[in-house]
N, C-alpha and C positions, 0 to 999 in steps of 0.2 A: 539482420538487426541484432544489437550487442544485448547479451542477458540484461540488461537493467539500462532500458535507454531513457528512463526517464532521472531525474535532477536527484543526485543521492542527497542523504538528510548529512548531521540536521539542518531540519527547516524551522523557522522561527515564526512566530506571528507575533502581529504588534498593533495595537490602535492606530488607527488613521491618526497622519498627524496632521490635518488640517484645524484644529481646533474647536469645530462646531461641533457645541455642547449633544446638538441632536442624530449628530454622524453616527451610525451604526457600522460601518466598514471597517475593514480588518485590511492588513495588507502579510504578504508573507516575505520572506526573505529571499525567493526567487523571481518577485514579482514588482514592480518597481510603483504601481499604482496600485490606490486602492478600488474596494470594487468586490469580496468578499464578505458574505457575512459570517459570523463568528463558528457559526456549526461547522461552514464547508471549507474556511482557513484550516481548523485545528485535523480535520478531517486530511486537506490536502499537505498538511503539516505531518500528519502520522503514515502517510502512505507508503511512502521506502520504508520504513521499520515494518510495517505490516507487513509488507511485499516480501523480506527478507523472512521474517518469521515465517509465512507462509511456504517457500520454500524449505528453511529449516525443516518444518512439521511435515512436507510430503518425504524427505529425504529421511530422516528418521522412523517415520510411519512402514516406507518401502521396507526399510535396515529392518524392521521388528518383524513384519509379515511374509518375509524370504527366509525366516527361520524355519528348523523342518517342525517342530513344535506347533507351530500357530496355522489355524486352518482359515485364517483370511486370504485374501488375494489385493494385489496392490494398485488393483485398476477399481475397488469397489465405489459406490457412484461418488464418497465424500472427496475422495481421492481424484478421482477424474473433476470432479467439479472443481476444487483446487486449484488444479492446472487448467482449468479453461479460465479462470480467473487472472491466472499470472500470463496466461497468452495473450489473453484481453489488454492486461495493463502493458505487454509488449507490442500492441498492433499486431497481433498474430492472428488476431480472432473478429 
């Protein structure tokens, strides 16, 4: 499976355009119906930047704590949790 197999950003969101005053639905720009509501659009809307970030922060984290200076280790649990997080979001997990 490819590093990033899910829909890279950006993702948009946008009110249901059916016109009903009472529609609480969201639709995203990778999604062709609506059917979201607004927490878990803007959520599924921030996920590849998270995702990215997230990687950034372990790859930097590793770079700081493989100095001879610093007596962390690069497997400590925030760090493992991280990566079970980013395998999760690749079906690894």
């Amino acid at each position: 499976m490819s590093d990033t197999p899910w829909t890279p950003g950006p993702i948009s969101v946008r009110k249901c355009p059916c016109g009903h005053r009472a529609c609480s639905q969201y639709t995203i720009s990778t999604q062709g119906s609506a059917g979201f509501g607004l927490a878990d659009a803007m959520l599924y809307a921030a996920a590849p930047d998270m995702a990215e970030a997230l990687k950034n922060l372990i790859a930097r984290y590793v770079e700081v704590v493989t100095t001879p200076d610093c007596s962390c280790s690069p497997d400590d649990y925030d760090v493992a949790k991280a990566r079970a997080v980013l395998a999760k979001a690749r079906g690894q997990a």
